[in-house]
C-alpha positions, 0 to 999 in steps of 0.5 A: 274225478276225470283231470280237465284238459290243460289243467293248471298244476297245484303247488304245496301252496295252493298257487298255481302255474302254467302246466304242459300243453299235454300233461300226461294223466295218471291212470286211476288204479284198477281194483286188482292194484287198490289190494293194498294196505294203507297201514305199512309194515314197520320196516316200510315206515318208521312210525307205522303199525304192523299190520298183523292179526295181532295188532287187529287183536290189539285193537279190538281190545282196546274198543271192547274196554272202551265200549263197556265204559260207563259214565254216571250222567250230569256227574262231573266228569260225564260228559267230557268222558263221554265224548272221549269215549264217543270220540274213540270209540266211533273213529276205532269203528268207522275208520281204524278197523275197517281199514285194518280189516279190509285193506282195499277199501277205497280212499275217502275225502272228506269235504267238510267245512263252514255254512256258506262256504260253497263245499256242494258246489264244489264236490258236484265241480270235482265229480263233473255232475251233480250228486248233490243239492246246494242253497239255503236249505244246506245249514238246516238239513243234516243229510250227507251225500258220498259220491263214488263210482257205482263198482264201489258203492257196496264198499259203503253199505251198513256193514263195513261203513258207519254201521250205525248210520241209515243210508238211502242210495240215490236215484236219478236228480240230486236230492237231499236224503231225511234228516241223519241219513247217508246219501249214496250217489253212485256216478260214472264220472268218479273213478274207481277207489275214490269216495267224495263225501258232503259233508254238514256244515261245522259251524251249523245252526244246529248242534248235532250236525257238529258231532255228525260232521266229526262222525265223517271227518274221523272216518276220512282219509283226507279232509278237504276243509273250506271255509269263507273270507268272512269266517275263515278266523271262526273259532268253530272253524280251527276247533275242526282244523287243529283236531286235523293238525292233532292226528297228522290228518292228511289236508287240504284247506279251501278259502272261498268267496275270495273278494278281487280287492283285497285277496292277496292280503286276506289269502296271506293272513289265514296262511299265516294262521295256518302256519301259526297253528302248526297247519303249514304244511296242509295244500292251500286253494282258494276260490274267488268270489264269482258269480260263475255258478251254473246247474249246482257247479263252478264254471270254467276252471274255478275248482281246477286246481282242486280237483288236480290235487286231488287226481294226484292223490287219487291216480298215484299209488305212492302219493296216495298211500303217503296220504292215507298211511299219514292219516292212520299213523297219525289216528294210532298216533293220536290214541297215546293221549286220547285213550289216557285222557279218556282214563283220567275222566274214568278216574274223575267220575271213579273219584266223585263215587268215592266222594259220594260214598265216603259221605254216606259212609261216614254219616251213617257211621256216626249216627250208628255210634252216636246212638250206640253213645246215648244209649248208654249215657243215660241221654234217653233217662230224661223226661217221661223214661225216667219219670216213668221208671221213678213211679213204678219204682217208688210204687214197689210193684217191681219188688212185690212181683218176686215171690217164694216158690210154691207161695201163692202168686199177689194180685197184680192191680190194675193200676200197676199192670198200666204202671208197667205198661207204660214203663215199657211203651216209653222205653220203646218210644225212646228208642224209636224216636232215637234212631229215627233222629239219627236216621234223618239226620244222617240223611241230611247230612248225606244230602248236603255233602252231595249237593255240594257235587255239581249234580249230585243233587238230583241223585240225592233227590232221587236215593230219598225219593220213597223216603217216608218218615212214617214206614221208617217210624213203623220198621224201628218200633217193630225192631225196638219191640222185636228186641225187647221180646229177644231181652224177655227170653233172656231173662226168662231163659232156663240157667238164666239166674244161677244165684241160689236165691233163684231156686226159692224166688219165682219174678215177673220176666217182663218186668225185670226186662224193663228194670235190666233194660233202665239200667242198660240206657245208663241209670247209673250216670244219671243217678248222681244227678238225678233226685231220688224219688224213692224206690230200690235202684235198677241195680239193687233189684237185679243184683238181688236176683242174678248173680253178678256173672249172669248179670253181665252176660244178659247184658252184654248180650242185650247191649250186642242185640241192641248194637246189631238192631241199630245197625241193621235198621240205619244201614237199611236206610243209606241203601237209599244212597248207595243204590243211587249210587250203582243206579248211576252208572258210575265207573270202575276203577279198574276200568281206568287201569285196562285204559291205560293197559290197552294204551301200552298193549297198543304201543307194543303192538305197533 
């Protein structure tokens, strides 16, 4: 950006005063003298980094652990960690490792700030041609144009610049480039090293040239922020400013469309804005309310003093490795808050898992234990079970099935055969309709716990989303049947009975399953209470059979076989939960750990 003839000199403040007739120019560095690292050695600057392979390590590192981060999406947490993540990770790419990794690469302004504010027209003044399209079109269109000189243009190719980012080089007239795409505008009258970057508006209608504009200004060198008169107090305004004063940002801040009636209290109003909000030190300029526009450019001497600061910065190595070196100070600098902040949102979203999980945990938990409970409380011998046991023990068809070995086997009637039958089916139906009830209401419980999560409740929906109450049904009864088959075994199984009435008395296996299983669901805590209907208790027939040891071990390994049948068919059923739950994309806890890990590595490293 060649310096005007005569031009007026710029003050920390942005006044101006007459400068010499021939002020002496500085000379823009050649290539050969840019071969200089913006990041200082430690003995150079207190503060600084050193610049050596293992801090590029370091760094590396620490934006390999912040890639491979995770964050389960509408979950509280997400999106606050998300846009930390976003936020370092892209400023880690697009500005610290370039940097550190090719420390001749030119120096990058970034001319960035409100609809309105004239920031087009102000970059083709300071560039002496126009690289870049101004008017009502600028608010709705998101392309950005760098301008720079043509040696410097590979400098900003896809490779070592916002990689991510399409580009489109110019060619001929200044014209906008489609919407999220990089214009390069190569131009003689920019000198070598520097970049000047357009950048979209901050306060734009539309949300996504927010985070683009945050894209380029995280990736600069220098801010060149300017806002109007009449939106110079816009919150959207000093959300941007106070990011710059949180990272020490090298700044400068333009108030145009100065009114000539008014302008000394408006210009001392937002510099004591700045000095309030801790942006003192930042050049000041402003640039009156002027028709003085011609061919997409100031007239006359409008952006003068702009672009004389910015010859300054530019054409002095020392002031410009003050600006750059403060800029990446205050990026490293930034990182002792950023990165933590960034680990207590992982801990956030770490803390909403175990949350989540303890639910299903705990739901499934107790429907296990409470049917394990009314299992053998006798809960179940209400109704048909125990009208069911009471007629078939009163029929004495149970005791008419043992006979004396050898001894011809009776005829087992019909009407008993059913009376068995219907023993065992409401046996099954028992248990059946047990577990299912303690299934559904475990995922009922898990789902109102999850609802009260800020969106959890979409997850839920989705973990019970191929739910079927019927293939639950099926699965249970075919475990129930499973099992009783397994009890059957049991009792039929050689060494089974031991007492020596065995020896001479052949039974019914099937039978005295039913008549072991009656008297695990607890017959004997109802029998009490429960009037008698006739017929031996379940107790008095098996004891009349086993021996008391071999009655135990059957059934406890009936009551275990149970137990583990139980188990397996409920915690099938929360797999529903907590496959959501990895579904999600939940963080780790230890990847909260390797945040703050890499925070003191990089400290060490400094």
């Amino acid at each position: 950006m060649p310096r005007p003839p005569a031009a007026p000199e710029s003050t920390g403040s942005g006044e101006t005063k007459a400068g010499p007739a021939s002020a002496p120019k500085r000379s823009t560095p050649g290539r050969h003298e840019r071969a200089r690292s913006p990041v200082p050695s430690k003995a150079k600057h207190r503060g600084a980094v050193a610049d050596d392979s293992r801090f590029e390590k370091v760094l590396e590192g620490l934006r390999t652990t912040i890639r491979d981060i995770g964050f389960a999406e509408g979950l509280p947490g997400a999106a606050e960690g998300e846009m930390a993540r976003a936020d370092v990770l892209h400023q880690l790419d697009d500005y610290v490792l370039p940097r550190v990794r090719r420390p001749d690469t030119p120096l990058l302004i970034a001319v960035a700030g409100s609809t309105g504010a004239g920031k087009s027209t102000l970059v083709n003044s300071l560039v002496g041609e126009q690289v870049t399209t101004t008017g009502v079109r600028r608010p709705t269109t998101n392309s950005p144009v760098l301008a720079c000189n043509p040696a410097d243009v590979d400098w900003f190719n896809e490779s070592s610049f916002l990689p991510t980012l399409p580009r489109v080089r110019q060619e001929g007239l200044a014209m906008p480039g489609k919407d999220g795409m990089l214009v390069l505008a190569a131009s003689e009258c920019m000198p070598e090293g520097v970049a000047l970057l357009d950048t979209p508006d901050v306060d734009s209608a539309v949300a996504a040239h927010h985070e683009f504009a945050s894209k380029f200004l995280d990736a600069a060198d220098l801010w060149v922020f300017v806002t109007t008169s009449r939106r110079y107090a816009d919150a959207r305004v000093w959300e941007f400013l106070q990011v710059a004063r949180d990272r020490d940002t090298s700044l400068a801040v333009v108030l145009s469309r100065v009114p000539e009636r008014g302008s000394q209290q408006l210009t001392e109003h937002f510099g004591a804005m700045l000095d309030a909000n801790g942006l003192g030190n930042a050049a000041r300029f402003h640039i009156p309310e002027t028709d003085q526009i011609a061919g997409e450019r100031f007239t006359a001497n409008t952006a003068d003093r702009i672009r004389d600061y910015l010859a300054d910065v530019a054409g002095d190595l020392a002031q410009r490795d003050r600006v750059s070196r403060r800029t990446f100070i205050g990026v490293i600098d930034s990182f002792r808050t950023r990165v933590p902040e960034l680990a207590k949102q992982v801990e956030r979203q770490v803390e909403v898992g175990r949350l989540l999980e303890k639910a299903v945990n705990t739901a499934y938990a107790t429907a296990i234990s409470d049917v394990g409970r009314s299992v053998q409380d006798g809960s179940l011998l209400r109704g048909n079970l125990l009208a069911r046991w009471q007629d078939i023990a009163a029929s004495g068809e149970l005791a008419r099935t043992m006979r004396i070995r050898g001894k011809r086997k009776a005829k087992t009637s019909d009407d008993a055969a059913a009376r068995v039958n219907a023993l065992q089916a409401a046996v099954r139906d028992s248990l059946q309709a047990l577990i299912v009830s303690a299934a559904e209401r475990a995922a009922e419980q898990v789902t109102e716990r999850w609802e009260e999560v800020p969106g959890a409740g979409a997850l839920a929906e989705s973990a019970r989303g191929d739910d079927s109450t019927g293939d639950l049904a099926r699965r249970v009864r075919e475990a129930i049947s499973g099992w009783q088959q397994r009890v059957t075994d049991m009792v039929a199984a050689d060494g089974a009975t031991k007492r020596s009435v065995a020896r001479f008395v052949t039974f019914d296996p099937t039978a005295f399953t039913l008549v072991l299983i009656v008297d695990l669901l607890g017959y004997a805590s109802v029998e009490s209470t429960t009037p008698r209907s006739g017929g031996p208790s379940p107790q008095r027939l098996l004891k009349g059979l086993f021996g008391a040891e071999s009655l135990r071990n059957i059934g406890t390994m009936a009551r275990d076989d149970l137990q583990r049948c139980v188990t397996e068919l409920l915690n099938n059923q929360r797999t529903g939960f907590t496959d959501a739950l990895t579904a999600a994309g939940l963080p780790h806890e230890a990847d909260a750990a390797k945040l703050n890990q890499a925070t003191y590595d990089l400290e060490i490293a400094r």
